[in-house]
ZAMARGU-4260 file (C-alpha; in steps of 0.2 Angstrom, whole numbers, plus 5000, padded with zeros to 4 digits):
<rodrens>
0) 5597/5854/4962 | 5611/5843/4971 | 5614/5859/4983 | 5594/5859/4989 | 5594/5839/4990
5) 5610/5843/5001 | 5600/5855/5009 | 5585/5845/5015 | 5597/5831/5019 | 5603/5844/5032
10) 5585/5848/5036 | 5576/5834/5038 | 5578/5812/5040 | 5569/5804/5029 | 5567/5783/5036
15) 5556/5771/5026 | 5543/5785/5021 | 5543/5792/5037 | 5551/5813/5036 | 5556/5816/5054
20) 5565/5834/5059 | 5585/5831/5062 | 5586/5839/5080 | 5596/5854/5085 | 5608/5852/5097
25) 5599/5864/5108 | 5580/5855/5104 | 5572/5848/5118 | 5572/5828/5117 | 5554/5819/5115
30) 5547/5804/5122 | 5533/5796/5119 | 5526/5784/5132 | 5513/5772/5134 | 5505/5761/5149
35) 5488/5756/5148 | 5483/5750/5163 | 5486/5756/5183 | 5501/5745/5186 | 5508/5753/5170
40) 5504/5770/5176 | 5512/5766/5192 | 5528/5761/5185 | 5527/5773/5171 | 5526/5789/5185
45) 5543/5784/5192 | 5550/5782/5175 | 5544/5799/5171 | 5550/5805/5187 | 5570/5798/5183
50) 5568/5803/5164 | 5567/5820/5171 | 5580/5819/5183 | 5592/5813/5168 | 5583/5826/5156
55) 5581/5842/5161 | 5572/5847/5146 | 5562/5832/5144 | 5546/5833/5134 | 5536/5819/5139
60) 5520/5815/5131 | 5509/5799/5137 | 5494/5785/5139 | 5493/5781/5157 | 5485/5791/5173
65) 5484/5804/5186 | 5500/5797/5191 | 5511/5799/5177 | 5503/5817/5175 | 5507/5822/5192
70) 5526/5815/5188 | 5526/5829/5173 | 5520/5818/5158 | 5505/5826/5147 | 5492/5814/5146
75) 5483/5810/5130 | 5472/5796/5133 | 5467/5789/5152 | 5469/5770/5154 | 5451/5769/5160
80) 5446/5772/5140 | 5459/5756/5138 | 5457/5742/5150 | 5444/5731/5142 | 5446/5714/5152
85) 5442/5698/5148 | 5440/5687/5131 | 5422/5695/5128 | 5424/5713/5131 | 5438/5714/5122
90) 5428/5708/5105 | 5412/5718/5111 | 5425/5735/5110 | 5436/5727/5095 | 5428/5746/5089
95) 5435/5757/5101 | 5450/5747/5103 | 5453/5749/5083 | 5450/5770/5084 | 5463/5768/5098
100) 5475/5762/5089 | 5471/5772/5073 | 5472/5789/5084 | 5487/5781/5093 | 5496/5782/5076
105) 5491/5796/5072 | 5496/5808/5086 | 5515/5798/5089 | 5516/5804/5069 | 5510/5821/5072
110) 5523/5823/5091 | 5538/5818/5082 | 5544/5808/5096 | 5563/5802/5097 | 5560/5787/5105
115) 5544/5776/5109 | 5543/5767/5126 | 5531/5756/5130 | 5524/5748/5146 | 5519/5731/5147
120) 5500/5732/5140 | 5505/5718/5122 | 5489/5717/5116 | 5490/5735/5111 | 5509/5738/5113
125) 5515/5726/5101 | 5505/5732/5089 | 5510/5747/5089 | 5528/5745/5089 | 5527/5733/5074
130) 5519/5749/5064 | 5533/5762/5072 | 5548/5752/5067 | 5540/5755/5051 | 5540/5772/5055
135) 5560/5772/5057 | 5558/5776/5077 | 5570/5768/5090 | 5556/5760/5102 | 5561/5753/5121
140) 5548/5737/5129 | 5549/5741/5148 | 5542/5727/5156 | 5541/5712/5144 | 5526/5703/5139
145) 5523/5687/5149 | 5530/5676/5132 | 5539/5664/5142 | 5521/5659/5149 | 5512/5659/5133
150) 5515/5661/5116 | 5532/5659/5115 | 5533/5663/5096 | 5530/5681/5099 | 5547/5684/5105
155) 5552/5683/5085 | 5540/5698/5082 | 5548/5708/5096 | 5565/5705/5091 | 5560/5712/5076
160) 5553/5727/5079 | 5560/5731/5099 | 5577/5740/5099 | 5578/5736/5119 | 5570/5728/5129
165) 5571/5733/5146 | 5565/5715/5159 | 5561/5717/5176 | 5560/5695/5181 | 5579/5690/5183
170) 5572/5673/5175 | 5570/5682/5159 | 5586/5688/5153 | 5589/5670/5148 | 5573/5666/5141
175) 5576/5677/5127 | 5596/5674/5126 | 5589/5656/5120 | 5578/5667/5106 | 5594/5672/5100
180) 5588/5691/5109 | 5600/5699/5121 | 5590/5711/5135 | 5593/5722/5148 | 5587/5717/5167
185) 5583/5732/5176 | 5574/5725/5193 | 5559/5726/5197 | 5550/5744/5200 | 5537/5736/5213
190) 5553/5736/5225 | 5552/5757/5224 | 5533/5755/5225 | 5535/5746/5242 | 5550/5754/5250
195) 5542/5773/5246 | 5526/5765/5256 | 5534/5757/5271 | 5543/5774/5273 | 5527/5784/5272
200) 5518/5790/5287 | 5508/5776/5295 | 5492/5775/5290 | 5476/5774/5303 | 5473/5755/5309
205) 5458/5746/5299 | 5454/5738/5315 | 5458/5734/5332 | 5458/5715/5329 | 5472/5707/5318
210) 5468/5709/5300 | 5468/5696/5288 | 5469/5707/5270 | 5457/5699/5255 | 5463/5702/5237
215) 5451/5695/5227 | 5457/5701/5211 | 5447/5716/5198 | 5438/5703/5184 | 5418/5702/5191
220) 5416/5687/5184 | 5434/5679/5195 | 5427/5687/5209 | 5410/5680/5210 | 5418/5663/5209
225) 5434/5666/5222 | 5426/5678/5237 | 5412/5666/5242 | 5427/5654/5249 | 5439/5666/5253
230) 5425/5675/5263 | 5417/5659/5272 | 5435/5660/5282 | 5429/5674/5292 | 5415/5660/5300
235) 5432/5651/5306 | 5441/5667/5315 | 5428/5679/5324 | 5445/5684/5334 | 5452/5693/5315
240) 5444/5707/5306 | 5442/5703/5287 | 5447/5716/5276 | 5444/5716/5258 | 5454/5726/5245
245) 5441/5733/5232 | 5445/5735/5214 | 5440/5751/5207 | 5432/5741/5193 | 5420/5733/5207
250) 5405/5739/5211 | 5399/5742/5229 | 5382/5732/5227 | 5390/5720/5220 | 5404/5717/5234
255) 5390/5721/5246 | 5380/5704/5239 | 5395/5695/5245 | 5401/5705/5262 | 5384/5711/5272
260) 5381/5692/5278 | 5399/5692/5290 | 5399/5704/5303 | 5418/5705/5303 | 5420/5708/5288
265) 5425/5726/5278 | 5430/5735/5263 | 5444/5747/5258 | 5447/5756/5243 | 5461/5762/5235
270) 5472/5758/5252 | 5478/5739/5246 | 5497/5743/5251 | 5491/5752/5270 | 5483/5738/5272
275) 5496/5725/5267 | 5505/5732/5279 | 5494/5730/5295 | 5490/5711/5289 | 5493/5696/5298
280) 5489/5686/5283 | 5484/5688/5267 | 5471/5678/5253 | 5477/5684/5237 | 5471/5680/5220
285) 5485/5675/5206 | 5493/5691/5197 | 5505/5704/5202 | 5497/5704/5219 | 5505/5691/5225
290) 5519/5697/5223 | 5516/5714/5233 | 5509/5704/5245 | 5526/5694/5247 | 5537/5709/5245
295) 5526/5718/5262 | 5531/5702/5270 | 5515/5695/5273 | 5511/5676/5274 | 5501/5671/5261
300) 5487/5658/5251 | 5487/5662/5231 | 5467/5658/5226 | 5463/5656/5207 | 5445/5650/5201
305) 5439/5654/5184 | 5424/5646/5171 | 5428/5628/5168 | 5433/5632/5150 | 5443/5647/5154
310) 5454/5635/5166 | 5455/5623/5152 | 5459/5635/5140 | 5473/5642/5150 | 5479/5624/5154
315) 5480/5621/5137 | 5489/5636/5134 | 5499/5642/5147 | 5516/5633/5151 | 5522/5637/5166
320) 5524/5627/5181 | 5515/5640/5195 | 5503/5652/5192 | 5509/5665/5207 | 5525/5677/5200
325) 5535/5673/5218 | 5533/5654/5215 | 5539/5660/5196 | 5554/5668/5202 | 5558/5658/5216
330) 5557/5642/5205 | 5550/5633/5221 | 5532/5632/5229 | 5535/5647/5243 | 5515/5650/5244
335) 5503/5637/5243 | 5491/5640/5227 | 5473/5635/5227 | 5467/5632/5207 | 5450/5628/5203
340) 5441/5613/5208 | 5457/5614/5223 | 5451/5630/5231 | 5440/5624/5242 | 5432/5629/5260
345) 5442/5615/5267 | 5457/5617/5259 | 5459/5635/5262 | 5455/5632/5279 | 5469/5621/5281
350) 5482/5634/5272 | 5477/5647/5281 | 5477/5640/5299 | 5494/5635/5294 | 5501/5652/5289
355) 5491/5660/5304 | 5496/5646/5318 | 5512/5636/5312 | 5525/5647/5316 | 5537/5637/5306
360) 5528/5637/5290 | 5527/5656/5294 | 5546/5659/5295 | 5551/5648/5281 | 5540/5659/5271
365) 5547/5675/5277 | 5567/5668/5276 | 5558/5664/5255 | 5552/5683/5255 | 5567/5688/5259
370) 5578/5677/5244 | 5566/5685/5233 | 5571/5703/5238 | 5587/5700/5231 | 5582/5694/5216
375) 5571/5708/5210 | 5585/5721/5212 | 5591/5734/5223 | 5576/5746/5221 | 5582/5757/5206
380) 5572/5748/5193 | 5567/5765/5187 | 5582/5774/5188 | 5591/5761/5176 | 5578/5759/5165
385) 5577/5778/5162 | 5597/5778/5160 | 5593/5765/5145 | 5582/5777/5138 | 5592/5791/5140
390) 5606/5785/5134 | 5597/5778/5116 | 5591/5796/5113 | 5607/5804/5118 | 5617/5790/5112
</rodrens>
């Protein structure tokens, strides 16, 4: 009897209820990764891309998009079936989101994977890698939740169930040394995103008139409050083409309400970096866009207008000093920001004719661009982060 307990031991690991195969040397290594949203997929493409350059043999299996399945990763569920936006629609799908979760479970159980990485996404994510530490699995956070903004008393959770947490805000390594929580910062992959764009063959120009680039943000309801004043600008410079940056969450009638009454106005889609790059300037909505629109180099006013109890909400909640990431990480008011009852036609007249006409303000803000470069790495996010990875499987 001892000689078949021996056996199995051989044969098999058994952690906290969980039976997972012991690997031969020769087996191919699993990974199991999830991103539920485009950013993520973005990100999670060039990780995929360096796992394999690390791992020959990788077997990578995923939630993201048709990105990180054109990196090599097999996609089990598409973001699209994920992103559910917005305090109403997430309560509306509480269903779906549940079965998600459940199924979720289920297939990392049935892959075997022998590590768990997961992109950004906490409402889901966190969940999730509270039930596989559970499971005995070795799990890696790449891209932390925003914990330092809100609801710091998560960090406990994640120390408790995150064996690495791989950071990409230089600011955050030490936001969770003081939770007692030691982390690795890897840089931050938009760096690669923007690099591998301004080497790419130049696109077509939008327009024969400089461009001013619109990025009104994807939540209808933000938009239908922000666009109205970032659009009445174009009243102010006939001699600019306006050029709006379409969520694919929008829908065209619904943008058209808003654009068809300015002659120079237009719309892209699916072409935000292109036409960052052809911009003179730039009204951006708060988010990760303000950083992409910094790293390109482009002059910018940050816009923010939600419900009057959202704002409150957030004010309440929310404990941060600026609501835009380069402000964040450059610890100083590089762009102006415009929040609620301040983003007004007036007001973001003024900004913008300073970051069109003052050519001071303009190169102050380029010298700040620049600072921030170096602070979100060397452009090899990726690459470490896969090495991290790696390593734990390896390891």
């Amino acid at each position: 009897m001892a000689a078949d307990g021996a056996c199995m031991q051989d044969e098999y690991s058994i952690i906290k209820g969980a039976i997972w195969p012991v690997k031969d040397k020769q087996e191919r290594m699993k990974y199991y990764i999830i991103a539920g949203e485009a950013s993520g997929d973005l990100h999670g493409s060039n990780l995929v891309k360096q796992i394999r350059l690390q791992d020959t043999s990788a077997d990578i299996r995923c939630w993201g998009g048709d990105l990180m399945e054109q990196a090599g990763a097999e996609v089990v569920k598409h973001y699209r079936e994920l992103a559910f936006m917005g305090f109403v629609e997430v309560i509306m799908n509480l269903r779906t989101i549940f079965s998600n979760l459940d199924f979720c479970k289920k297939d990392i159980l049935q892959y075997k994977p022998d590590v768990l990485v997961l992109i950004d996404y906490p409402g889901f994510n966190l969940r999730i890698a509270e039930w596989a530490k559970l499971q005995g699995l070795k799990v890696v956070y790449y891209i932390s939740p925003q914990v330092w903004a809100w609801k710091e008393g998560r960090v406990k959770k994640i120390r408790e169930t995150v064996d690495k947490m791989l950071v990409i805000l230089p600011f955050e390594k030490a936001f969770y040394r003081k939770w007692d929580f030691e982390v690795e910062y890897v840089g931050h992959p938009l760096i690669e995103a923007v690099k591998a764009e301004q080497e790419a063959p130049p696109a077509p120009h939008f327009s024969e008139k400089p461009v001013i680039a619109l990025l009104p943000g994807s939540r209808q309801q933000e938009v239908k409050k922000k666009l109205p004043v970032m659009l009445s600008m174009a009243r102010y410079y006939p001699e600019y083409q306006f050029i709006m940056a379409q969520a694919p969450s929008l829908e065209d009638s619904f943008i058209q309400g808003f654009t068809n009454a300015y002659p120079n106005v237009s719309v892209v889609k699916g072409q935000t970096y292109q036409l960052l790059l052809q911009a003179s300037a730039a009204l951006v909505t708060s988010g990760t866009a303000t950083l992409e629109t910094a790293l390109f180099g482009v002059p910018e006013v940050v816009c923010y207008k939600g419900s009057p109890v959202s704002y409150f909400f957030a004010k309440y909640l929310i404990k941060v000093k600026y609501i835009s990431l380069v402000n964040l990480i450059m610890d100083k008011p590089v762009v102006k920001e415009l929040i609620q009852q301040d983003l007004t036609e007036e007001n973001l007249l003024k900004e913008l004719t300073l970051i069109l006409k003052d050519n001071a303000r303009r190169q102050q803000m380029k010298a700040d661009y620049a600072t921030l470069w170096t602070l979100l790495g060397d452009g090899t996010a990726s690459r470490k982060a896969a090495e991290a990875i790696v390593g734990m499987v390896k390891g």
